[in-house]
N, C-alpha and C positions, 0 to 999 in steps of 0.2 A: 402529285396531281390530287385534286380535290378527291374526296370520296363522301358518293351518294350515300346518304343515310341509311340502315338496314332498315325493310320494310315495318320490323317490331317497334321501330322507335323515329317514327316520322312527326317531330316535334311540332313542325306547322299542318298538319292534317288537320283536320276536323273531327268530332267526335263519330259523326258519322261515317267518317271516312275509315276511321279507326274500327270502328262497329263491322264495317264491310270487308277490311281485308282479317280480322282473325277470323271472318264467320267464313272464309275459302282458304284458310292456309293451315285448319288442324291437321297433325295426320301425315301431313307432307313433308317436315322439314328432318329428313332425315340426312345423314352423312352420304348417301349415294344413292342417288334416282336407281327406282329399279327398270327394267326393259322396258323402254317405250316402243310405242308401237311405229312396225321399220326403223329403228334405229340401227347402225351398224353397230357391232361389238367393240369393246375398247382398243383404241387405235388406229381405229377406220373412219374415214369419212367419206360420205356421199359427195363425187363429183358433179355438179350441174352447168350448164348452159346457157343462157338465153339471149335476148328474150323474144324474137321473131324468128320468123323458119328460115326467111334468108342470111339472117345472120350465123343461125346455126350449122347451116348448111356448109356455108363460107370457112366455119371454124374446122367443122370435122376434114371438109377437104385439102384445107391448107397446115393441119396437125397432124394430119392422120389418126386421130384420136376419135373414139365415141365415147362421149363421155356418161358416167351413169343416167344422168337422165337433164327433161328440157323444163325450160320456163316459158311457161306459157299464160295467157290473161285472155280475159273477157270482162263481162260486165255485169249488174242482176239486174238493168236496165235492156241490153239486149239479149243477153246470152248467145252471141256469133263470135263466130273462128272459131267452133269447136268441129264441123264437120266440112264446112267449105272456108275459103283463105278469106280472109276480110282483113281490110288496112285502113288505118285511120290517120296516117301519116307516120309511123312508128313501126313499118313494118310488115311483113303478113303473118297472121294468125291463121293456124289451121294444126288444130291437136289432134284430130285424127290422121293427118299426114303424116306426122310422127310416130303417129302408132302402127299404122302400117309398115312404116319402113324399116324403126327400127326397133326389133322385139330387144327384152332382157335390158328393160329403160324404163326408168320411172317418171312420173309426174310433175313437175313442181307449180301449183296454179296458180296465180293471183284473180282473187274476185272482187273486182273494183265495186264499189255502193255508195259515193259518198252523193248525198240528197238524196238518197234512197230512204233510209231508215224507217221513216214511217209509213211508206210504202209498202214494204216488205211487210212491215208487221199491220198491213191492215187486207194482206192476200195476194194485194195487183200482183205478184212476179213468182206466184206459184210456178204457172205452168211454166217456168223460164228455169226456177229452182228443180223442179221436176225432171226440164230438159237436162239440165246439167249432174243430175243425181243418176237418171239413165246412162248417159255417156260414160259418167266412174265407174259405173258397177259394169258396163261392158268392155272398158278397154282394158279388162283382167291386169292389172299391172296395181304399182303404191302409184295414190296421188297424195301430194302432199297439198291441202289445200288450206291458203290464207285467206282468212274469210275480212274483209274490209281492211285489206295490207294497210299497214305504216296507221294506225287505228291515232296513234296520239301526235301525226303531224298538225298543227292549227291549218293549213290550206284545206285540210277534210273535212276540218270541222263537225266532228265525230261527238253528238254528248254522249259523255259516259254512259248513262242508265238505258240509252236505246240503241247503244253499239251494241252492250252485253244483250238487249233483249232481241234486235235482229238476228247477235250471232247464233243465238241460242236458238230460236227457230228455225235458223237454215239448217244449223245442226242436227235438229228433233226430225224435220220434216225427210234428211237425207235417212236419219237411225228409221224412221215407222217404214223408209222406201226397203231397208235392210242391205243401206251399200254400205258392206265392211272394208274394202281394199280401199280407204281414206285414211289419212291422219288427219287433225286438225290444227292447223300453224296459226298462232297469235302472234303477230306479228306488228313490235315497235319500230317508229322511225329508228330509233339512237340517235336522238336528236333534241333538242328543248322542245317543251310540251309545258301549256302552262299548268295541267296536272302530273302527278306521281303516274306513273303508266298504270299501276297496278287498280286506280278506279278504273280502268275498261276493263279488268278481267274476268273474263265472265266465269270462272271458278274451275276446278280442279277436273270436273268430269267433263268439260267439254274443250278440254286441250290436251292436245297432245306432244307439242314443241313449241318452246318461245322459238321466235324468230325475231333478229334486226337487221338494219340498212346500212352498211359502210361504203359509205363515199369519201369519206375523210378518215384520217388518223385519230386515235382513239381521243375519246374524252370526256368528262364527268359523264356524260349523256348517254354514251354505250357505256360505259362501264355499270353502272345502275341498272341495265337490262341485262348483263350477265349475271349482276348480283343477285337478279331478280329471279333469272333462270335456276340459279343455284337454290334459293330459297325455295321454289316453288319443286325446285328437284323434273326438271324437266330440260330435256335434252335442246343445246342452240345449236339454232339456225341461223345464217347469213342469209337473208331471204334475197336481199340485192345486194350487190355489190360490185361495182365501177370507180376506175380513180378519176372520180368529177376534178376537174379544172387542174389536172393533169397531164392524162392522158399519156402515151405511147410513142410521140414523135421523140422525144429526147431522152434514148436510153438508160444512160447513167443516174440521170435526175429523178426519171419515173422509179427508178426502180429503184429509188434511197428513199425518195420522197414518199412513194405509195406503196409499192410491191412488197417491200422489205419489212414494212410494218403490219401489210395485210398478213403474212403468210407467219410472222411471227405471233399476231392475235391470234388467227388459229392454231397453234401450237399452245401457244399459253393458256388458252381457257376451255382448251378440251372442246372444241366447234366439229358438230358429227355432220355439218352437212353444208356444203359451201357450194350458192348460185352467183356465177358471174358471169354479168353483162359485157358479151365481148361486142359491143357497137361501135360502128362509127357515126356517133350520135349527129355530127355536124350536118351527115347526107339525109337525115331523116326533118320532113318539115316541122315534125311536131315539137322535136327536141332543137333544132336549129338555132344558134347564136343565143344559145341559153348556159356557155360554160361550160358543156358535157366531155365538147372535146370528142376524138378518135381514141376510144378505148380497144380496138383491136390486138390483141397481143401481137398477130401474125402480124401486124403491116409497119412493124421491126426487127428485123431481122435479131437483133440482138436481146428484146425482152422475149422475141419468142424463143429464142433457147433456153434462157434462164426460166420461163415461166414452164415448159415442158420438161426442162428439170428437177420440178419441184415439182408440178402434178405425175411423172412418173414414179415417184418416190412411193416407199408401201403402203402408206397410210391411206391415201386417194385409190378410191375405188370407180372402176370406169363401168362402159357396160362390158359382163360376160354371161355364159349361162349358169355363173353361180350367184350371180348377182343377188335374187332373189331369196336364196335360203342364207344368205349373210346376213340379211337385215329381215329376215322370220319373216318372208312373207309365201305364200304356197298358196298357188291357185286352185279353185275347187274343182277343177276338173284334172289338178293331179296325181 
């Protein structure tokens, strides 16, 4: 398989481009990231869920599993479904439902922005950013938050220079709020971009986890965000992850086809934290006759054993009440 050029030696960049990634990668490229922040310890990885409350509901009851923590989304256009359920056709949204219910669980957020950007950076969605700054610092627990997920899909159409300068101010605006229990997830498609991903990064201090998207079997396109993660010495993320145009109806195949490759990427690149989309994308109007398919593990009986085979295994960490001091996080009032 093809392999993406190392970041040092990106032959068709620009000078400027060039100018940009050594002026954010001194310093960092060391043989082994040190402790990110909520990272599990070697060997461990963070179990997630998502990506709506009914689906998660659905999962935990027919697995009997809780798993470490949910995926959940809003927007910096509205900032809803963080305290009441809102459904846009994908679902309902409601982060605080989760947080009630279920303690010793963490976060995983996506904050959708795209046609935002200039927006953001000219105030309009303060008080929206504010909202959502409140809510992390009170629902005592890690959020993992992805600030303009999948930043280098061309549908987002994300410029470089004002993704980084969005990201950056959401970030600034949550540090001066002083909400420490966040990490910050950059998060690529793993997918073609007609840039090198590393023009949206908006530099070393204000990440905390590369993140990407598997839908498919690996290929130049994630591979190049793992390279990227290892360079940059920061712990990956599977931000999404669903077998699109798969799917669960035909055991044997899904699980040659998609399963068997997912679960061996995470073993091979050291993946400390893996969110999967257990939907049945077809029942939702928003995703409907778009390929997604029933990703449900449960509603086969046969990929659901083999998939609760492998998440029972040591590595997958679920929710417990050690959850917490696994991956160094300790709330202030213990």
């Amino acid at each position: 398989m093809e392999k993406y050029p190392s970041v040092r030696s990106l032959k068709f960049a620009s000078s400027i481009t060039v100018a940009f990634i050594l002026s954010v990668l001194p310093g960092c490229l060391r043989q082994e990231f040190k402790k990110a922040k909520f990272a599990p310890p070697p060997g461990k990885i963070i179990f997630i869920v998502g990506q709506d409350n009914d689906t998660i509901e659905e999962y935990i009851n027919n697995t009997g599993t809780v798993p470490a923590g949910f995926m959940v989304y809003t927007s910096i256009q509205e900032c809803k479904g963080i305290y009441l359920p809102v459904d846009y056709g994908s679902g309902p949204q409601c982060f605080q439902c989760l947080v009630e219910k279920y303690p010793n669980t963490v976060i995983q957020l996506g904050l959708y922005m795209t046609g935002a950007l200039e927006e953001i950076l000219s105030h309009k969605y303060d008080k929206n950013i504010d909202k959502l700054s409140r809510w992390i610092k009170n629902s005592e627990r890690p959020v993992y938050l992805r600030i303009g997920y999948e930043f280098d899909l061309p549908q987002n159409s994300y410029k470089p220079e004002k993704y980084i300068e969005a990201y950056r101010y959401i970030v600034d605006r949550l540090r001066k709020d002083k909400v420490e229990n966040v990490a910050y997830v950059w998060h690529s498609c793993g997918c073609y971009s007609y840039r090198p991903p590393i023009e949206w990064y908006p530099g070393n201090n204000y990440v905390d986890w590369v993140g990407l998207s598997y839908f498919y079997p690996v290929t130049k396109y994630t591979e190049r965000v793992v390279e990227l993660a290892e360079k940059l010495n920061k712990p990956l993320m599977i931000g999404e992850a669903t077998p699109r145009g798969v799917g669960t109806r035909y055991a044997d195949y899904a699980w040659k086809r998609w399963f068997e490759p997912f679960f061996e990427f995470i073993k091979n690149n050291k993946v400390k934290a893996v969110c999967y989309i257990n939907s049945d994308w077809e029942s939702m109007p928003m995703w409907k006759e778009q390929g997604w398919l029933d990703a449900r593990v449960q509603a086969n009986p046969k990929i659901k054993n083999r998939w609760l085979k492998e998440i029972k295994k040591p590595p997958y960490l679920t929710a417990s009440p050690y959850l917490y001091k696994t991956i160094g996080y300790k709330k202030k009032r213990d």
